[in-house]
C-alpha positions in Angstrom: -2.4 -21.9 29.8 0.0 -23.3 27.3 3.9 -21.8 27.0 3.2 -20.6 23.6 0.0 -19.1 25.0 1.9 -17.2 27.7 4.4 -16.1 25.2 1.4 -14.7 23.3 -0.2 -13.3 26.7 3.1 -11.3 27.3 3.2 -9.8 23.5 -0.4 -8.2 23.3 0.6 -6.7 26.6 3.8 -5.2 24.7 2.3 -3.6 21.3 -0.8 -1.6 20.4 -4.1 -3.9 20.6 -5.2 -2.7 17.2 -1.7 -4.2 15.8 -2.2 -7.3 17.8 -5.8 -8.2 16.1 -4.1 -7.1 13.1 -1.0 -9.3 12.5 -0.9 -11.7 15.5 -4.6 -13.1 16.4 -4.7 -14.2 12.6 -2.2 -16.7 13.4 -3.5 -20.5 13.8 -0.4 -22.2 16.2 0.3 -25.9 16.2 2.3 -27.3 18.9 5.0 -30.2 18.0 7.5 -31.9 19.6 10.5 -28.9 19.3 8.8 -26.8 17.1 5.9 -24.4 16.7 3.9 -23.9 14.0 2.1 -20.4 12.9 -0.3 -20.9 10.0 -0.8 -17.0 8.3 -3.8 -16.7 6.5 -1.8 -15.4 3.3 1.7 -14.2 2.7 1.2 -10.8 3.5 0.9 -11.6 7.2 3.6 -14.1 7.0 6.0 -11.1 5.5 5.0 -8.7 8.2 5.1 -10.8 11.7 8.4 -12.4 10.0 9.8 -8.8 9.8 8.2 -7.1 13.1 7.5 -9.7 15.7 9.5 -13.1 15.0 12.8 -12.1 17.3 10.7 -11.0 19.5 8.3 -14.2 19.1 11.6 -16.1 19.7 13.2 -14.2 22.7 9.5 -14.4 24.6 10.0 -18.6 23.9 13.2 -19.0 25.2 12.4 -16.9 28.3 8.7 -19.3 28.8 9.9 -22.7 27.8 11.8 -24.4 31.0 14.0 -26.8 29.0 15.1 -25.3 25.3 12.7 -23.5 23.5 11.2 -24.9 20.3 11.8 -23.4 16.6 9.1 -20.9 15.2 7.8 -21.7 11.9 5.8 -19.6 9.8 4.0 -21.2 7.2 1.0 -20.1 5.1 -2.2 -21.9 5.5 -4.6 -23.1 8.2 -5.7 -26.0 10.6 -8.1 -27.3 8.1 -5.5 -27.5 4.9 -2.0 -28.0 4.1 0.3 -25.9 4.9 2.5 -24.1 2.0 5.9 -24.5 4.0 7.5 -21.3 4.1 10.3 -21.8 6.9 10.8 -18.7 8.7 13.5 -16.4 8.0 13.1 -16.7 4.4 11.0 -14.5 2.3 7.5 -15.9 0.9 6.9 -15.7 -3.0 4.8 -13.9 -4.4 1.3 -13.5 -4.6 1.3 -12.2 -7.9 3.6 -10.9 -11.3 5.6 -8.0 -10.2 3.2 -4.7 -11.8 0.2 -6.4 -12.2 -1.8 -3.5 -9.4 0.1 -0.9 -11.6 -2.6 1.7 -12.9 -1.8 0.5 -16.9 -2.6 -3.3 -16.0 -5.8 -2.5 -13.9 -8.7 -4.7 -15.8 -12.4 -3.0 -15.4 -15.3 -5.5 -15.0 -16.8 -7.5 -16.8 -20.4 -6.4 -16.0 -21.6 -4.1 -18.9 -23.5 -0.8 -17.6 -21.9 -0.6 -14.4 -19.2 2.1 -13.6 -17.3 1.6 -10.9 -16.5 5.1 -10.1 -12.4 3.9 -9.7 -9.3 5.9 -10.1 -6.9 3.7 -12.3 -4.0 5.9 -10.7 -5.3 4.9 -6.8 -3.4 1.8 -6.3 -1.5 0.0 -3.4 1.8 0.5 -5.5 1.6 4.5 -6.0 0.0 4.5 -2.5 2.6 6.9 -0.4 3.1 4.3 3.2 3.8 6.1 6.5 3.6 5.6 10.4 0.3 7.1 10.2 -1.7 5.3 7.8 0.7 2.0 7.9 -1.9 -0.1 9.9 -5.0 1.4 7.4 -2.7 0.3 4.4 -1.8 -3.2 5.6 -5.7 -3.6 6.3 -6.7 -2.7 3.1 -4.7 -5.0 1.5 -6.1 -7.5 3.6 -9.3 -6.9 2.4 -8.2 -6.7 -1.3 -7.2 -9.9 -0.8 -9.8 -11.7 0.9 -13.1 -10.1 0.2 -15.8 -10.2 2.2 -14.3 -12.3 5.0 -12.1 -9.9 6.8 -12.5 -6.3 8.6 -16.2 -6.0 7.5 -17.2 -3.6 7.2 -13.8 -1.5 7.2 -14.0 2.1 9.0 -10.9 4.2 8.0 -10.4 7.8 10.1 -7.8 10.3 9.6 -7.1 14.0 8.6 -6.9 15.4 5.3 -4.1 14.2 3.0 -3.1 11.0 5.0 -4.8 8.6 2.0 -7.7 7.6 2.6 -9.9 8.1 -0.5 -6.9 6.5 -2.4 -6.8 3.6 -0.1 -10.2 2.7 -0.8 -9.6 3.1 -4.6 -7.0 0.9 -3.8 -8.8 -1.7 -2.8 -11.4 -2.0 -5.3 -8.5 -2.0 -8.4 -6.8 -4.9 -6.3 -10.3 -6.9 -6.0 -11.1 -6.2 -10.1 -7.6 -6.7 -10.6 -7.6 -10.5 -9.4 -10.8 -10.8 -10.1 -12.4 -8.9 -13.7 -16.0 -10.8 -12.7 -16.2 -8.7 -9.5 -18.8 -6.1 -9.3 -17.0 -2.8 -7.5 -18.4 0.2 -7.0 -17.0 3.0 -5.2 -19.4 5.5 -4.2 -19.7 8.4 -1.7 -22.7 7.4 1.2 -25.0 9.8 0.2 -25.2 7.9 -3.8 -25.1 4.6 -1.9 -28.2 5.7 0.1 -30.3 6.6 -3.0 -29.0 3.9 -5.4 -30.3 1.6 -2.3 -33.5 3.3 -1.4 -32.4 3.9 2.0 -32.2 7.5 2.0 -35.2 9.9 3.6 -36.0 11.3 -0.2 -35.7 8.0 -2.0 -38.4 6.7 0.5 -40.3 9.4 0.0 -40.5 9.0 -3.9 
């Protein structure tokens, strides 16, 4: 086991698991001479683990490494492309013009004869963020982002009031939002079962 290894063995021992798949097992680390590299996936992740687990990234190094501990770096990208340097302790830019997930610039797709069921007003910018459904949020947005290739399928629990229908709004506005070609369709599981054939009467038709 590597030093940087052992300083990520002693954080996932520290925080929730669900927050260490979330935010730190995303993170692609190259080693160099003085300095470690984390590659985020995108510049949501990068904000978050430089606000909530850097200093603590950086006190677990200095405690691991025998001689002095190398600099963390976060940096968007991956093992497999360039980097975007984005040295840490700096905010990233971002991902998009300020407003554009507001509910007067959502675009609706492109696809004529398909409604996609979406509240305008359900977005991640007049979503209402607390310690409960902090984790959901940041998730979502994840998914918004990168459709199809992380948390899939998503399963979101919680009591009444705490967001989740307006999360999931959320996400669909983000995904037509960046991308008008998109087909979204937001629909309760009962109308998914019968617009898909899967339920017990639509076989039975």
């Amino acid at each position: 086991m590597s030093n940087w290894q052992r300083c990520l063995h002693t954080l996932e021992t520290e925080i929730p698991v669900q927050q260490y798949n979330t935010w730190i097992r995303p993170l692609q680390s190259v080693e160099e001479d003085g300095l470690v590299r984390l590659l985020a996936p995108n510049a949501f992740v990068l904000d978050w683990v430089q606000k909530n687990y850097l200093t603590r990234l950086t006190e677990l190094s200095s405690q691991v490494w025998d001689e002095s501990a190398p600099e963390i770096r976060l940096e968007i990208g991956s093992v497999d492309q360039a980097p975007q340097n984005q040295p840490a302790g700096s905010s990233p830019e971002p991902t998009a013009k300020p407003g554009n997930n507001s509910p007067a610039s959502i675009r609706t797709p492109a696809s004529a004869g398909i409604s996609s069921n979406l509240n305008p007003n359900f977005t991640f910018d007049t979503f209402v963020e607390g310690k409960s459904n902090q984790l959901a949020r940041a998730a979502s947005v994840q998914i918004a982002e990168n459709p199809g290739t992380v948390y899939n399928p998503l399963f979101i629990y919680g009591g009444v009031g705490l967001g989740k229908t307006h999360l999931m709004h959320a996400v669909g506005n983000l995904i037509i939002n960046k991308n008008p070609e998109a087909k979204v369709v937001y629909l309760h599981s009962e109308g998914f079962c019968c617009r898909n054939g899967t339920s017990p009467a639509a076989q039975q038709d």
